[in-house]
C-alpha positions in Angstrom: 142.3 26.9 153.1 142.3 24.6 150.4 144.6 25.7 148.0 148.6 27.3 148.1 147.2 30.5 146.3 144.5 30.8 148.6 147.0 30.7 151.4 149.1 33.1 149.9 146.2 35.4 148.8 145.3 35.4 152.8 149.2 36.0 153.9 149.8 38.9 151.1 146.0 40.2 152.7 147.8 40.3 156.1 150.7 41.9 155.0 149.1 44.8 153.6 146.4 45.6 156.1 149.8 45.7 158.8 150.9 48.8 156.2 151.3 52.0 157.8 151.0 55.2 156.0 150.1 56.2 152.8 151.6 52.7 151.9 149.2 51.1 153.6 146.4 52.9 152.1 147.4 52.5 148.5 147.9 49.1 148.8 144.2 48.7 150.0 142.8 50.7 147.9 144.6 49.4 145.0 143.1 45.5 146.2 140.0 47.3 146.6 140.1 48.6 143.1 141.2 45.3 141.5 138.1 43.4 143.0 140.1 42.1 146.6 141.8 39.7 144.4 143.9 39.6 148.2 141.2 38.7 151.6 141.3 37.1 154.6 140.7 33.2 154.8 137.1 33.7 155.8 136.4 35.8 153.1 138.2 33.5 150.4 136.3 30.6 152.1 132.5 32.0 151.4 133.9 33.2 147.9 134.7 29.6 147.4 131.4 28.0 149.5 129.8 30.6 147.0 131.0 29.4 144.2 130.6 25.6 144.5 126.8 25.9 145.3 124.1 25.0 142.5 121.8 27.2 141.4 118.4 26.9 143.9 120.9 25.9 147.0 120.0 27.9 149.9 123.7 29.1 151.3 124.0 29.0 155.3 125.3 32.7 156.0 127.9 33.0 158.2 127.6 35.7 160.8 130.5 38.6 160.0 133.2 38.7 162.8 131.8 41.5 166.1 133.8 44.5 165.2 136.6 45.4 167.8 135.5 47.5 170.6 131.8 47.8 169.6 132.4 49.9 166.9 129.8 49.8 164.1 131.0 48.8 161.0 130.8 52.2 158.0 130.8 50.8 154.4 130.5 53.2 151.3 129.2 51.4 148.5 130.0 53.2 145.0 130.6 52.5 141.4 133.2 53.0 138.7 131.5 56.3 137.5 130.5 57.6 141.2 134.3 56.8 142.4 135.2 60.6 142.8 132.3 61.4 144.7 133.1 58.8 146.8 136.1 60.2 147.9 134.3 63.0 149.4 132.7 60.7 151.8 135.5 59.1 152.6 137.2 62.4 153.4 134.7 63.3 155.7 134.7 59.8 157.7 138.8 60.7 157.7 138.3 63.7 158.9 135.9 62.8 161.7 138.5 59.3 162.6 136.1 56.6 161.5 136.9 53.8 160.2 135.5 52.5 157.0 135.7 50.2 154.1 134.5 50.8 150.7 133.4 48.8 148.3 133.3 48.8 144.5 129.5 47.0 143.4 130.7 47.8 139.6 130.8 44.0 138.8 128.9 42.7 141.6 124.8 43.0 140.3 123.9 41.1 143.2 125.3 43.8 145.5 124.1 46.2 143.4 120.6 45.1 143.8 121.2 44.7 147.7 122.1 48.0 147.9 119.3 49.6 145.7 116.8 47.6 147.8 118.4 48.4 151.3 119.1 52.4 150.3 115.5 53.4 150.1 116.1 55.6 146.9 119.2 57.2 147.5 121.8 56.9 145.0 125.5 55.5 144.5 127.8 56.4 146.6 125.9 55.4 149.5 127.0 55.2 153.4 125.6 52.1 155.9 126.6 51.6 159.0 125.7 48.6 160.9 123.9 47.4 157.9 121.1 50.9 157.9 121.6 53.2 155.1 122.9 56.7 155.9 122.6 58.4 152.6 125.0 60.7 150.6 127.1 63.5 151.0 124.4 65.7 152.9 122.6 63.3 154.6 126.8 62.4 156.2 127.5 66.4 156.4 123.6 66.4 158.6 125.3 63.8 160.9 128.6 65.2 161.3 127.3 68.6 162.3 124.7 67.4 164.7 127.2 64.6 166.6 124.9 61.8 165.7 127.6 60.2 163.6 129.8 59.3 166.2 126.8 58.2 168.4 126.0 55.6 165.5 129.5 54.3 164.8 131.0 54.5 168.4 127.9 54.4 170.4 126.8 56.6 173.4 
């Protein structure tokens, strides 16, 4: 960490993910909402190492941390105008106890491109996990009926 703030923002990250409750949750999804403004030191370090590079610099990408207990990561990608529909899909990963994290691509356009490319077509909000698009609502309602969604996340 290179700066107070940055240590801070990595402490007040902490703090928030140890939230129980409907605390908890607000809190996240209010950072979430605000553009994770609060992260952990690894992610405030790439933000910066992203920031200090020059145009035509090839960054060195750092492997994300293994999940704990082999579980594969779940991220639902959405924008401002596709929030609410989000929500659905994160209802249905409640409902079945996966974890998730959702992300907000409304200012990001190089997420947003990642995402078109890496989605084969289908449209915002969008499920991955382990890095393979899922697809929508049906496509997530198709996996929770047939089982395979805890096969993918959990393995087995």
């Amino acid at each position: 960490m290179s700066s107070l703030a940055d240590r801070l923002r990595a402490r007040a990250h902490a703090a928030i993910d140890k939230l129980p409750g409907k605390a908890g949750d607000l809190a996240r999804k209010a950072n979430e909402a605000l553009g994770r403004p609060l992260a952990d030191e690894d992610e405030l370090e790439d933000r910066r190492a992203f920031s200090s590079r020059k145009p035509g610099d090839v960054a060195a990408v750092k492997a994300p941390p293994a999940p704990a207990k082999d579980i594969a990561p779940v991220i639902v990608y959405y924008m401002d105008k596709t929030r609410r529909d989000s929500t659905k899909l994160t209802d249905m990963l409640d409902a079945e106890k996966v974890p998730y994290k959702t992300s907000n691509i409304q200012e990001d356009p190089a997420a947003q491109m990642a995402v078109r490319r890496d989605s084969h077509g289908h449209r915002l909000p969008v499920v991955f996990i382990a890095g393979e698009v899922v697809g929508g609502r049906a496509e997530l309602s198709n996996l929770i009926s047939t089982g395979e969604l805890k096969k993918k996340v959990f393995g087995g």
